[in-house]
LUMTIFI-547424 format. One record per residue (C-alpha): x, y, z. Coordinates in steps of 0.02 Angstrom, whole numbers, padded with zeros to 5 digits, always signed. Example, Ala and Ser with C-alpha at 12.3 -4.5 7.8 and 13.67 -1.06 7.14 Angstrom:
% residues 2
+00615-00225+00390 +00684-00053+00357 
% end
This chain:
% residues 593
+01767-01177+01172 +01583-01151+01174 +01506-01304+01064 +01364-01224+00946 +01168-01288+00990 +01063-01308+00863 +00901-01212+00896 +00751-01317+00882 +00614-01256+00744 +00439-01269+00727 +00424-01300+00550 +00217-01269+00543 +00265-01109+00636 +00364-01074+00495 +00249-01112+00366 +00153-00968+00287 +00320-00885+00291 +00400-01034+00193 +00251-01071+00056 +00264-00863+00004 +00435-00851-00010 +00484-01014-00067 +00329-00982-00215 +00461-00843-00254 +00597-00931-00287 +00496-01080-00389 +00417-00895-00478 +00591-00864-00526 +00643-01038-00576 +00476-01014-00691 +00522-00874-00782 +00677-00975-00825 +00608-01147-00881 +00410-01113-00922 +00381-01076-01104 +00343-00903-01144 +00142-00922-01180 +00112-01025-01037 +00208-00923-00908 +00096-00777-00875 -00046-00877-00817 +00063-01003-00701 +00154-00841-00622 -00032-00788-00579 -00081-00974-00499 +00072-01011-00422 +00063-00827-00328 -00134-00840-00294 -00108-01032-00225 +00036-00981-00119 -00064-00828-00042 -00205-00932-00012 -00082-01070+00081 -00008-00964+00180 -00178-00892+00253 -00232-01066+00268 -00082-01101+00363 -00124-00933+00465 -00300-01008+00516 -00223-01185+00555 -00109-01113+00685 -00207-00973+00756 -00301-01071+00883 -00138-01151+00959 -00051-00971+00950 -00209-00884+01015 -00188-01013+01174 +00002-01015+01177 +00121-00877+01097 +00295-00959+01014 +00466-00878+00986 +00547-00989+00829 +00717-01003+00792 +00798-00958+00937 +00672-00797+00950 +00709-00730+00788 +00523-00749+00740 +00405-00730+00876 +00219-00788+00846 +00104-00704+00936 -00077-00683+00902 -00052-00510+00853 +00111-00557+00750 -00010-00700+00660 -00155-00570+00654 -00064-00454+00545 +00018-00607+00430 -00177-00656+00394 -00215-00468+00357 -00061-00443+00249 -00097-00636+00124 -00284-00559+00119 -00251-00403+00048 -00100-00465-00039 -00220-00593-00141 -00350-00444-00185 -00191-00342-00255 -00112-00460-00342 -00311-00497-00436 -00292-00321-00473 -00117-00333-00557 -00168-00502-00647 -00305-00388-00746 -00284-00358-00936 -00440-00246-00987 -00535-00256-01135 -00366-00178-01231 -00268-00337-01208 -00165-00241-01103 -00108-00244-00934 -00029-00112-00813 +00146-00162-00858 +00288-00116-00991 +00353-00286-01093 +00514-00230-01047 +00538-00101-00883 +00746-00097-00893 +00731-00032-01078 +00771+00164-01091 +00618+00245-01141 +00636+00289-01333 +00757+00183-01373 +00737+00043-01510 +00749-00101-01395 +00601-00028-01306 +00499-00021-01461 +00554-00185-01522 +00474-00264-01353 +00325-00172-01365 +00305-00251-01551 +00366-00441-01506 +00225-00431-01374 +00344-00479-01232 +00267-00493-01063 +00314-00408-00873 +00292-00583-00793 +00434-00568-00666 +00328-00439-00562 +00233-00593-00496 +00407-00680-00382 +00424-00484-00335 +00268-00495-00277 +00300-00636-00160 +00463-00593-00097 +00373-00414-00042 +00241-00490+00043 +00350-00638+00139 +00474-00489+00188 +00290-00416+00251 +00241-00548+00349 +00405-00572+00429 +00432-00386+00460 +00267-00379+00557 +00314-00548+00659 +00484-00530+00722 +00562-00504+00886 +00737-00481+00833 +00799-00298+00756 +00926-00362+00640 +00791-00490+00573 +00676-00347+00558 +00805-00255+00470 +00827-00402+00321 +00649-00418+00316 +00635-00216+00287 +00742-00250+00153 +00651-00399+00090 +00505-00310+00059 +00584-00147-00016 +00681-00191-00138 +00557-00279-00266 +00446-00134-00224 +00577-00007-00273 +00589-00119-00446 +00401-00140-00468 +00380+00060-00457 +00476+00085-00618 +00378-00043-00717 +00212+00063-00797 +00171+00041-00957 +00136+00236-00988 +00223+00390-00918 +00366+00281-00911 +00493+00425-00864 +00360+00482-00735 +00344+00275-00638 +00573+00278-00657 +00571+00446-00582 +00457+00399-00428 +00547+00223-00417 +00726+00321-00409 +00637+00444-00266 +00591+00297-00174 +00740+00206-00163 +00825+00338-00141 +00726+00391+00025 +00705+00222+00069 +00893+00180+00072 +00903+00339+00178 +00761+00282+00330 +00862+00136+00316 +01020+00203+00354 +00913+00271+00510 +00849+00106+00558 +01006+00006+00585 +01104+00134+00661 +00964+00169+00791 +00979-00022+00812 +01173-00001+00846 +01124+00120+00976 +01013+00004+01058 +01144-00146+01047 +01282-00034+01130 +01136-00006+01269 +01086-00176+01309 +01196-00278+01225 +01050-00371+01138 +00951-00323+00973 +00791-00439+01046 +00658-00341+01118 +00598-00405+01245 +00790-00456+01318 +00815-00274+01300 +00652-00223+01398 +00690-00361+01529 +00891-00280+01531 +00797-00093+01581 +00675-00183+01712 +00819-00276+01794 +00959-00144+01785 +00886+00011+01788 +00968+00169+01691 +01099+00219+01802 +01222+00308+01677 +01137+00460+01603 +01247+00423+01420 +01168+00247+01445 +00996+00331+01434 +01033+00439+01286 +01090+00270+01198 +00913+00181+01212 +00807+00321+01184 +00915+00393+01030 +00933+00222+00964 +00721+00191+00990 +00687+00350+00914 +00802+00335+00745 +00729+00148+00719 +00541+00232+00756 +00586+00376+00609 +00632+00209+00488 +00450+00147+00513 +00377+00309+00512 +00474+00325+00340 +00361+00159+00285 +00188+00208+00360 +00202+00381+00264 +00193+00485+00424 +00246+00669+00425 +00390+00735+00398 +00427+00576+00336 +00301+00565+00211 +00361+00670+00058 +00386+00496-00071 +00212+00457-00041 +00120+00568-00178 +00256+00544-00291 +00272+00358-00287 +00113+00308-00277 +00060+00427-00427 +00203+00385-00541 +00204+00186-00489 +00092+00068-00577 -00092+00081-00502 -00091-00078-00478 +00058-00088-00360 +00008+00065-00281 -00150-00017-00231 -00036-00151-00151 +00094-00067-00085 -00018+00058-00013 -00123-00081+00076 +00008-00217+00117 +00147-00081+00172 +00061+00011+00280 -00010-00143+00363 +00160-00210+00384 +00245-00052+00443 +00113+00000+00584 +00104-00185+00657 +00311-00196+00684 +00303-00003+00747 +00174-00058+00888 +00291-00230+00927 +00456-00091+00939 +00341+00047+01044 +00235-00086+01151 +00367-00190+01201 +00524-00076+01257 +00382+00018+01335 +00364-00138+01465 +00534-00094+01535 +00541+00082+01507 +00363+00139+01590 +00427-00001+01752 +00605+00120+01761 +00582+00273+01724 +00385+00358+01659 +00479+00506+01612 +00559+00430+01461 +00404+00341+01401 +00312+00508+01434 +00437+00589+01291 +00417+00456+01160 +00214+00477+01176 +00242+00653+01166 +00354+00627+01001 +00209+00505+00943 +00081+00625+00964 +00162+00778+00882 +00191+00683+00728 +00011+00620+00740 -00046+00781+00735 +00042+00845+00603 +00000+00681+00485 -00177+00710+00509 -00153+00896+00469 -00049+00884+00303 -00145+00742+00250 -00328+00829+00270 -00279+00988+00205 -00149+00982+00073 -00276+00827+00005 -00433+00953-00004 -00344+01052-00141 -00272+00872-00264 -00336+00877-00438 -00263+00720-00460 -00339+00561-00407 -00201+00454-00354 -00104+00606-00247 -00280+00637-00176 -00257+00449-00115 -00104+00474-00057 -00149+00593+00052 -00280+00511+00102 -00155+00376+00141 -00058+00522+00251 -00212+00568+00332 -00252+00388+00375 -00070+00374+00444 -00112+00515+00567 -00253+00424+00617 -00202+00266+00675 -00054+00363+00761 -00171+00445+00855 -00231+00278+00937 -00045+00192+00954 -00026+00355+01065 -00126+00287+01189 -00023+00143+01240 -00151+00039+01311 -00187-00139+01275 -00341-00111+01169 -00267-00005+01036 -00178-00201+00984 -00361-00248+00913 -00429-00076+00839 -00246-00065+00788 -00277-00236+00667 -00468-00192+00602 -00410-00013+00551 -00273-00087+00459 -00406-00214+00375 -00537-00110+00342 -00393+00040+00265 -00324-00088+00156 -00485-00171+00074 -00536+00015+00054 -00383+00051-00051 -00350-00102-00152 -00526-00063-00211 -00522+00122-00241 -00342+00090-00343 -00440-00055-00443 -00577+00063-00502 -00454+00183-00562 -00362+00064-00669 -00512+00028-00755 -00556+00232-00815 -00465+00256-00948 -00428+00407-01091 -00491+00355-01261 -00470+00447-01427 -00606+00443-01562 -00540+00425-01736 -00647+00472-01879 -00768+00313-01941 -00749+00219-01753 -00931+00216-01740 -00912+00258-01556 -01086+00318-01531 -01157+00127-01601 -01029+00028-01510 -00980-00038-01360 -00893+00055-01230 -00707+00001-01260 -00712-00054-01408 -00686+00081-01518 -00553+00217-01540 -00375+00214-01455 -00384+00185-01268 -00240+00293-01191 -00165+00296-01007 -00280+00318-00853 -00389+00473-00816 -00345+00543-00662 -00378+00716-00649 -00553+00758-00546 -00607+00861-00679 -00594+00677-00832 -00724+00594-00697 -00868+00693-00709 -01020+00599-00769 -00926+00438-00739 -01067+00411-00627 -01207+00392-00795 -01039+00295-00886 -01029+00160-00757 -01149+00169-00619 -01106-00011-00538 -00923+00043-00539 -00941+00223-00472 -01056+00160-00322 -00920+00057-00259 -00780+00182-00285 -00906+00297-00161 -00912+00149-00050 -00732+00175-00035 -00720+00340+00012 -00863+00348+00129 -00799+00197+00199 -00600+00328+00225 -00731+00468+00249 -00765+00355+00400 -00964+00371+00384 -01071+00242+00474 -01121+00073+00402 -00952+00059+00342 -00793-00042+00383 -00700+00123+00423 -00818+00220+00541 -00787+00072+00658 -00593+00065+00629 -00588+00253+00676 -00713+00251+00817 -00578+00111+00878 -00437+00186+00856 -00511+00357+00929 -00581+00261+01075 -00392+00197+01117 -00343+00376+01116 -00475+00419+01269 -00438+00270+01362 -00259+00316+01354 -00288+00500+01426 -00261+00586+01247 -00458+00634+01237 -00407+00800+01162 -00296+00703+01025 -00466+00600+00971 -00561+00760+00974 -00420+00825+00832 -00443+00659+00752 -00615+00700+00737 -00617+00871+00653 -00457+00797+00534 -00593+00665+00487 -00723+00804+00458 -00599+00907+00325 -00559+00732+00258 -00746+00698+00219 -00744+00856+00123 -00627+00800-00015 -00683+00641-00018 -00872+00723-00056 -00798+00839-00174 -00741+00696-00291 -00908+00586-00268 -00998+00756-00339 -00898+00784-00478 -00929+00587-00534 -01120+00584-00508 -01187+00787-00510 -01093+00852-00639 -01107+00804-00843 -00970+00735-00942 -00864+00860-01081 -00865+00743-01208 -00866+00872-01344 -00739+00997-01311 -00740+01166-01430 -00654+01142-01592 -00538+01256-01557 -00474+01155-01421 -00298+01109-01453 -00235+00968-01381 -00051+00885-01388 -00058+00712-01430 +00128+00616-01390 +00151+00473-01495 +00299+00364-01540 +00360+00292-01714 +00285+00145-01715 +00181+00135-01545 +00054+00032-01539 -00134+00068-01482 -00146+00109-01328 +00049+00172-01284 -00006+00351-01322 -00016+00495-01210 -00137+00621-01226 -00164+00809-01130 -00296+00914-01127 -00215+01050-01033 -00079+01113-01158 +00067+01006-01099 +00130+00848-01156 +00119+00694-01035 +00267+00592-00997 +00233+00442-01106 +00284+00317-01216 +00476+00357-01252 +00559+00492-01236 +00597+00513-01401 +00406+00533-01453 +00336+00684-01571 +00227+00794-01518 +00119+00847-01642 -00044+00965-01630 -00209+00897-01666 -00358+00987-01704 -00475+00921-01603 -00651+00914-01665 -00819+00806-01639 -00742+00685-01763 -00560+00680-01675 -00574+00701-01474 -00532+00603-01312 -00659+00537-01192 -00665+00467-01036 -00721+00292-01033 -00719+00131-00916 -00641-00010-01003 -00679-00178-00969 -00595-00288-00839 -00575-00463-00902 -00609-00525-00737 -00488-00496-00584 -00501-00318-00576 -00691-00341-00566 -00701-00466-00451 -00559-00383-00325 -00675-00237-00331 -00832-00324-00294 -00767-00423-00151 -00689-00271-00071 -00874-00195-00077 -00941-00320+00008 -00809-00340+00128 -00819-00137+00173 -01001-00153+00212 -01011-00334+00312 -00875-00248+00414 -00979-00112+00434 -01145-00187+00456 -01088-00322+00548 -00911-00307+00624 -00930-00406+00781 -00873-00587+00711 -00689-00497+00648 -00696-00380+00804 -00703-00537+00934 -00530-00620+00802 -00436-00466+00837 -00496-00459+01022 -00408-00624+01040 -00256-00542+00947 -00221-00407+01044 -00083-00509+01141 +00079-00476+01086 +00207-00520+01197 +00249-00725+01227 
% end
């Protein structure tokens, strides 16, 4: 009888892992034992502390991980300075979301219904909205999503990299379905996404099967070692691995939002709450590209040793869906009328993009892999910040809106995010619109910004891998990219506001018996918007100089503001002056112990 071992841990290893999740669970003992008023604002301390430990933690052991890589518990967690780099990327951008979720505007309100598992319309719902309960459980979700991030991006093992997809799905499949507004609209795109989710999932672990009944080992670098020592001899032995690598590479594909994998992206991330699509789209993608180069690099030790054909097919596979990511992404996102599904595309697009340097398979596309994903997210967490704060508003007769304050007056409604709601925003808020178009040059990829330098990177890893005529496509994709991301900076600063529709204008406004300010829906465009409840009336308004919505930019009451301007600054300093993050993720770019 074999006697069990113990495997010996390495507790600081361990420990930005341990201070996010374990602020989870004290998160959830919170909601249980904290008074009511006082909960909100320790959820948001507890989860900013606990980000903030963890990247200190990150920083303590980099320079003993930089000089010595670590496998922990027994190899199930394997620190490498490319696993650690992507931890420290992931707690950065996860602290800059989660200031964007903590915002309430100028409204009093935040992004978030008081009570997410009511049915819309139904009294219960109502009776929330009126006690003025509070969404503070999305702040342990929170955590456990970004601990099942870091470990996703940091683990040798498949079946641990199969919990930890897990870990970080599930409380984003929850946090989808919690808007305030369009509340049909964030269930429906929270059903889509589990629903697709639990399907690339069902991909994943069966393509791990496959690659257990090859090797007999879910590790890999055991299973790279297992090709390298035995060769392939049977020809059904070979179909195993590369069937089994190619089924858990369509699971991660699922999570970057590559094509034809990518159709819950502009659903999800327009019916979600901004905030959380700010987050997800930053901390997801970060998560999902860093464990899809750990699956490609390392089985591609053994493989390329054995037999070049084989890896010569999965580059082709990688390329192909490159291509068509950067395709669907550019072009179906130059005709979005809608902000957030023109960011979602632009999240496609980017997809494409840092495909096309993982294609190369050389050892610097490790480094340019980690800035892209840097500069990407601090790009998006901003732009998804600045459109939480633009905002519908309706003038009621006697609000005085042309004396007071911006905000202050008249019923401010749901986000504006058609194109056509942000023209002028540029005279409205000029502060705010300059850093939104820092953001998009900064996707456009323009120089003196953080993403010219990620793409010439990731580009650059294409030529140096042979794939010059991939980097080339990248290039033109970028160009058509540019074009929508121009079209939307003209409508904000070239062209005037409607303020002052006709008065023959019709529009439907949805409200619901009893709602408060600021739970109504409003459209312009003859249709009612998915709102409130579903049992709201819809009842037609004349709309006239006296009675009309606007488009205004409400007040942040500090997080929101201050995730915005810190994200500026961030996109430019990496632009301006990249090298002292470029030489970090130089000394990443080792991933195998």
């Amino acid at each position: 009888m074999t006697e069990f071992v113990a495997p010996e841990i390495d507790w600081l290893a361990l420990a930005p892992l341990l201070v996010v999740l374990g602020a989870g669970v004290v998160g959830v003992l919170v909601e249980a034992f904290v008074p009511a008023k006082a909960r909100r604002v320790t959820q948001i301390v507890l989860t900013l502390a606990a980000l903030a430990g963890g990247f200190v933690f990150i920083a303590i052991l980099w320079p003993q991980i930089v000089v010595q890589p670590v496998q922990v518990v027994g190899g199930s967690l394997t620190l490498t300075p490319f696993a650690l780099g992507a931890q420290g990327i992931i707690a950065v951008l996860a602290f800059l979301g989660v200031l964007v979720v903590a915002d309430r505007t100028a409204t009093g309100q935040d992004a978030f219904a008081p009570a997410a598992s009511a049915v819309p319309g139904t009294s219960y719902e109502d009776l929330a909205r009126r006690s003025g309960l509070e969404q503070t459980e999305i702040y342990p979700l929170l955590l456990f999503a970004t601990g099942g991030m870091m470990l996703f991006a940091s683990t040798d093992d498949l079946i641990v990299m199969f919990i930890a997809l897990e870990v970080l799905s599930l409380p984003l499949y929850v946090l989808c379905a919690t808007a305030r507004r369009r509340r049909l609209l964030s269930q429906e795109a929270a059903a889509k996404y589990f629903l697709l989710g639990a399907f690339a999932s069902a991909l994943f672990i069966f393509g791990v099967a496959l690659i257990y009944g090859f090797a007999g080992t879910v590790r890999l670098l055991e299973i790279a070692q297992k090709v390298q020592q035995g060769g392939l001899p049977l020809e059904g032995m070979t179909v195993l691995l590369v069937a089994g690598v190619l089924l858990v590479v369509v699971g991660l594909l699922f999570k970057v939002g590559a094509v034809p994998f990518h159709a819950w992206t502009p659903d999800v991330y327009t019916g979600a709450p901004t905030p959380i699509t700010g987050f997800m789209a930053a901390c997801t993608k970060v998560a999902a590209v860093a464990a899809l180069v750990e699956v490609l690099y390392r089985i591609s030790i053994g493989v390329q040793a054995v037999d070049p054909q084989i890896m010569r097919q999965l580059q082709i596979v990688i390329v192909v869906v490159a291509v068509l990511t950067m395709a669907v992404g550019t072009v179906i996102g130059s005709v979005q009328t809608d902000v957030k599904r023109l960011l979602a595309y632009s999240s496609i697009a980017h997809a494409g993009f840092l495909l096309v340097g993982i294609a190369g398979f050389n050892s610097q596309v490790q480094s340019s892999t980690l800035f892209y994903l840097l500069a990407y997210g601090i790009a998006t967490i901003g732009a998804f910040g600045v459109v939480t704060l633009v905002r519908e508003r309706r003038i009621t007769p006697g609000s005085g809106e042309d004396n007071g304050p911006v905000g202050d007056d008249g019923v401010v409604l749901g986000e504006a995010t058609e194109i056509a709601q942000w023209a002028g925003l540029g005279r409205k808020a000029p502060w705010l619109t300059a850093a939104f178009a820092l953001f998009l040059l900064s996707m456009a990829g323009i120089p003196l910004t953080a993403g010219f330098i990620a793409k010439f990177g990731a580009f650059t890893g294409a030529t140096t891998g042979g794939l010059w005529w991939l980097a080339v496509l990248g290039v033109l994709a970028s160009v058509v990219a540019v074009a929508f991301y121009l079209r939307l900076l003209v409508v904000m600063v070239f062209q005037r506001a409607e303020d002052e529709p006709a008065e023959s204008q019709v529009a439907l406004v949805e409200t619901a018996p009893g709602a408060e300010p600021g739970e109504a829906e409003v459209s312009t465009s003859g249709s009612a918007v998915t709102g409130g409840t579903a049992a709201a009336t819809l009842t037609k308004v004349q709309v006239t100089t006296a009675q009309r919505v606007v488009v205004t930019v409400v007040r942040s009451r500090g997080p929101a503001a201050v995730a915005i301007a810190v994200c500026a600054i961030a996109t430019v300093i990496l632009g301006v002056f990249p090298s002292p993050v470029l030489s970090l993720v130089e000394q990443a770019s080792k991933f195998v112990p």
